[in-house]
N, C-alpha and C positions, 0 to 999 in steps of 0.2 A: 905310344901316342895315337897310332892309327887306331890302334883298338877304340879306344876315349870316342873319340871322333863316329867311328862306327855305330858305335853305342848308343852317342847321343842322338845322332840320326834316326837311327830304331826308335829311340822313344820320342823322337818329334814327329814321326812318321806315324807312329799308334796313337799320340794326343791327336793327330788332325785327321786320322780317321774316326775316332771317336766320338771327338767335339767340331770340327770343321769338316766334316764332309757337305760336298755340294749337293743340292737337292737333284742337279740335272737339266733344271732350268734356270738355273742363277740364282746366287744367294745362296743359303744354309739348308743343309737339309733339316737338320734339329730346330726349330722354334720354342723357347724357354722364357722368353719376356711374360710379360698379362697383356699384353696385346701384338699386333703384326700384324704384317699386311703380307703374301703372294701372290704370284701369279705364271701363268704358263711364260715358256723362253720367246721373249721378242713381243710380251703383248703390250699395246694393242696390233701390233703387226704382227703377222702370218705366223704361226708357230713351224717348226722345222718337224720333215718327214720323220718316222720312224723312231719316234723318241719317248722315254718313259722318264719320268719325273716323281721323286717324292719329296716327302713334310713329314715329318712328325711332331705336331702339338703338343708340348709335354711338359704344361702348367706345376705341374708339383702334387702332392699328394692330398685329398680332400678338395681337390680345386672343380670350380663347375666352368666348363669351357661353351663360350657359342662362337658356332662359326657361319660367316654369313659370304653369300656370292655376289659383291658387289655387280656382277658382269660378267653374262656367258654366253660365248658364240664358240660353240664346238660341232664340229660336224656331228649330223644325226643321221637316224635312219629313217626309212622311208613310211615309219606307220607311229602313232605317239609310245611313246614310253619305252622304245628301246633306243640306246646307244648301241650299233655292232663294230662303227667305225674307230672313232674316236671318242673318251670320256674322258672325265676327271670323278673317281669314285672313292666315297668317303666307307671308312673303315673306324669302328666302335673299338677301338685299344692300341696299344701301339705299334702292332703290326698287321699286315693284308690275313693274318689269322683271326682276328676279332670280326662280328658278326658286321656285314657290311648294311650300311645303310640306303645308298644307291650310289647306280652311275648315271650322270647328268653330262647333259648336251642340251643340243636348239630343242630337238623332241622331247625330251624330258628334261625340264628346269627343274632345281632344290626347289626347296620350299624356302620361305623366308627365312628363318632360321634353324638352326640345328645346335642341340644341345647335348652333350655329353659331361660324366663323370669320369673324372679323369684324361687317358692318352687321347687323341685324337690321328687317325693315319691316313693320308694324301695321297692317289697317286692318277695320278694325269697320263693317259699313254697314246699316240697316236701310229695311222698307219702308213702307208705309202705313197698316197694322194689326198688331193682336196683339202688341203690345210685353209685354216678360218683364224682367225684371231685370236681367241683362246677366252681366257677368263682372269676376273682379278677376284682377290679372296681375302678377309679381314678376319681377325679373330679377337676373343675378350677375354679375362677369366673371373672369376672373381671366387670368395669363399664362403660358403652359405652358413647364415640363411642372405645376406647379399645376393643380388643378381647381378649377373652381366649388363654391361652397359654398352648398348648396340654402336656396332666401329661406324665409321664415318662411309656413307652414302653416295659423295658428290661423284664418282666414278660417272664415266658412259655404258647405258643400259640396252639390251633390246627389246622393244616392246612386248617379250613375252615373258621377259622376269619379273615373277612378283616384286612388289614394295616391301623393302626392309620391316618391320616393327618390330618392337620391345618384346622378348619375351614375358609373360604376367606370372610365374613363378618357377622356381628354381626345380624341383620336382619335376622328373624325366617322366615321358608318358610309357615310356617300351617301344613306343611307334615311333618316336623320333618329334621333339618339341617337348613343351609343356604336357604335363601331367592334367591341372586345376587351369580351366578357361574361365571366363569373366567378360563380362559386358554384353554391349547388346544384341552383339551377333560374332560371329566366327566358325572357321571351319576346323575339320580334320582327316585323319585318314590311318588306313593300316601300311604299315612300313612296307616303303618300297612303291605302294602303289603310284601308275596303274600298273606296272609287271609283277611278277610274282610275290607276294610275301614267305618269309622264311617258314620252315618247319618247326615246332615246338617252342613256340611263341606266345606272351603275354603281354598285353596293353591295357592300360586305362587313363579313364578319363574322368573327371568332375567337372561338369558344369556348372556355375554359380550364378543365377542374374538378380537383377534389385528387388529385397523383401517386396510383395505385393503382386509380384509379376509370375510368369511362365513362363518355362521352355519350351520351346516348338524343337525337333528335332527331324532332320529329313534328308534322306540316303538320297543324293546326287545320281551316285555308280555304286553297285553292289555286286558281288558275285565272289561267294565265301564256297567250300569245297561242301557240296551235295549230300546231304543223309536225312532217313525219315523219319528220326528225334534230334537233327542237332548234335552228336554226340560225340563228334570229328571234330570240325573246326564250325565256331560258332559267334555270335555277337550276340551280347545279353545288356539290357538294357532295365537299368533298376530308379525308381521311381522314388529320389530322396539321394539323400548323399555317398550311402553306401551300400554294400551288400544287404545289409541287415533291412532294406526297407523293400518294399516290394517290388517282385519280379514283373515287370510291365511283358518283356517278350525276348526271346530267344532264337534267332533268327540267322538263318545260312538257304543257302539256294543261289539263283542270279536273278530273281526278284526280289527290287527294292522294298523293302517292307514302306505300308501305307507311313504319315506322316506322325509321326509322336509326340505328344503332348503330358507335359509334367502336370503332378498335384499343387506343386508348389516350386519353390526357388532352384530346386534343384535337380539332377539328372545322372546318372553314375553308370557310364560304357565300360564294359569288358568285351576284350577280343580276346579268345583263345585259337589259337593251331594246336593240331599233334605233327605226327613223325613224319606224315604222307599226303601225297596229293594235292600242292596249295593250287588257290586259284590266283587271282586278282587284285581280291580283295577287296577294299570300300571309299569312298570319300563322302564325307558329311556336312550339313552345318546347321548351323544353330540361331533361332532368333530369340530374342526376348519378347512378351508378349504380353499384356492385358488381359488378364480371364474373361473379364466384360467382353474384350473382341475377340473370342475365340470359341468356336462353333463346335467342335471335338473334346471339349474338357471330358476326362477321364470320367467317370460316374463309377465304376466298382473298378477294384484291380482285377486285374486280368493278368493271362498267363496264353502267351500267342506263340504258334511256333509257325514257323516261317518258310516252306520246305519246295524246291523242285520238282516234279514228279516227271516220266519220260511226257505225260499230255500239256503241260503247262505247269501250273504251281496251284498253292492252296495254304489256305489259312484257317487254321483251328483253331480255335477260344474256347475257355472256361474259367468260370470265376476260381479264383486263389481262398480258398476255403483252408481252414483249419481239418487237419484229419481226424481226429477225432470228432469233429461237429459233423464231419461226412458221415464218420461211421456212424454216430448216431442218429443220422436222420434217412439212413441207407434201409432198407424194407433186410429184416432177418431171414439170413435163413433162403434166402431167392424167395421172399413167399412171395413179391411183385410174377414173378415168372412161374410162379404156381398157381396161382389166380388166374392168369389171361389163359393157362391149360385146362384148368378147369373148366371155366367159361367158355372154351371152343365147345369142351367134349361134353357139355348138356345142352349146346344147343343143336349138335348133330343128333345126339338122340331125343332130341323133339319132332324135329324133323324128321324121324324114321319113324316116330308114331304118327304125327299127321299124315304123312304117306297114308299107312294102314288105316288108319278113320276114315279116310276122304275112300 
């Protein structure tokens, strides 16, 4: 009978580790509904020293999850964009192994929303001193092509977290949000910023605004990792909806490239990283605009690259020409550089006969 007894304990003891484990802060560590709410232990009062906290978001299979920061006061540090003290940092899978999306505090707030496919992993950890209130945290899911439907807002905010809004499509950008933006204006950014961005990294982005109009497009903060083609980590900037349309510029350094303006309704960002060296990264945004009121409209495509040098920086142009139209309008053969040799070397020996006349 003890045995029986034994037994069953064991296996009540592995269900609630399994399915009932505590986050750390109160409540469940597993979150499995289509929607929820967290938040740090005791918020909105003071959270306790030295304590680590998780979640794991874990919608179900095909499911698109946003999770949003109703409210965050976490200690930060002393300069923007780092947490050293205390965070709460979000994690791309369902464990601190999946590529981390950032850690946020008072110095670095999320962004309005955050979108992933699939798990989602929580973990809040504080240090020794200076506890702050903490933060509350809502999440959606839904299954696409559906989107999420942004969780409830009425929480207490502080004045440096952005406003909630609707994600405008389901389509993950790689940077973290929407993929496809819309309407008349809006921002973006490379993941993570402003601290580092990850190694061997892909983002993009489509801009769409109303038939008739233009995108204006214009780097906030920029500073992508250094090289004298680009050829490292880069942001490419295509003029139309996708790759296939033309290359407007190509652009890395820690000058903002001048301000960008589409042919038409569309605009298509690629971010790439490799293995080494990240910087910063960028923040952007976007207006809608009247060709009538816009003094820059494109006139040839062009192909810009964008680059630091140890003196300052620099910007090179040249029309996007078909190669074969180059080559054929290219002088054969260097005769252009055979001509101007020529022409040096009979006007020196003219000059050596006039000597001798005179």
């Amino acid at each position: 009978m003890a045995s029986v007894i034994f037994l069953l304990w064991c296996l009540l003891a592995s269900f609630e580790a399994a399915y009932g484990a505590d986050s750390g802060c109160g409540g469940p560590r597993e979150l499995t509904a289509d929607s929820g709410t967290f938040s740090s232990a005791n918020y909105p009062s003071p959270y306790p020293a030295n304590l680590t906290c998780e979640w794991l978001i874990s919608p179900g299979p095909g499911k698109v999850t946003m999770l949003q920061f109703t409210a965050i006061q976490i200690e930060g540090g002393f300069r923007p964009g780092e947490c050293p003290y205390d965070s709460v940092t979000v994690y791309d899978g369902g464990d601190a192994n999946g590529p981390p999306r950032g850690s946020y505090c008072v110095t670095n707030v999320p962004p309005p929303d955050l979108v992933f496919f699939g798990d989602v992993f929580v973990v809040f950890t504080s240090d020794d001193r200076n506890a702050m209130p903490g933060f509350s945290a809502c999440y959606s899911t839904s299954t696409p092509p559906s989107l999420p439907t942004p969780c409830d807002n009425g929480g207490p905010q502080p004045p440096t977290l952005p406003p909630l809004r609707p994600v405008t499509a389901w389509v993950e950008s790689g940077c973290g949000g929407p993929r496809d933006l819309s309407g008349p204006s809006g921002s973006f950014s490379s993941l993570q910023h402003p601290t580092t961005y990850p190694h061997s990294h892909h983002c993009e982005w489509l801009i769409t605004v109303d038939p008739g109009m233009v995108v204006t497009l214009t780097f906030d903060a920029f500073d992508v990792e250094h090289h004298d083609t680009c050829s490292r980590d880069s942001v490419l900037v295509y003029d139309g909806p996708n790759t296939s349309s033309g290359l407007i510029g190509e652009y890395c350094g820690n000058v903002p490239p001048r301000r960008i303006v589409s042919s038409g309704e569309h605009l298509y960002i690629i971010f790439n990283t490799d293995d080494a060296n990240a910087s910063t990264g960028f923040s952007a945004s976007f207006l809608s605009a009247d060709p009538s009121q816009v003094t820059d409209l494109p006139t040839t495509a062009t192909s810009r690259s964008h680059v630091t040098t140890a003196d300052g920086s620099h910007l090179t142009q040249r029309p996007m020409t078909d190669r074969t139209t180059e080559e054929s309008t290219r002088p054969a053969g260097g005769a252009r550089s055979s001509f101007q040799a020529t022409h040096i070397a009979w006007m020196l020996v003219i000059g050596i006969v006039w000597m001798f006349l005179c």
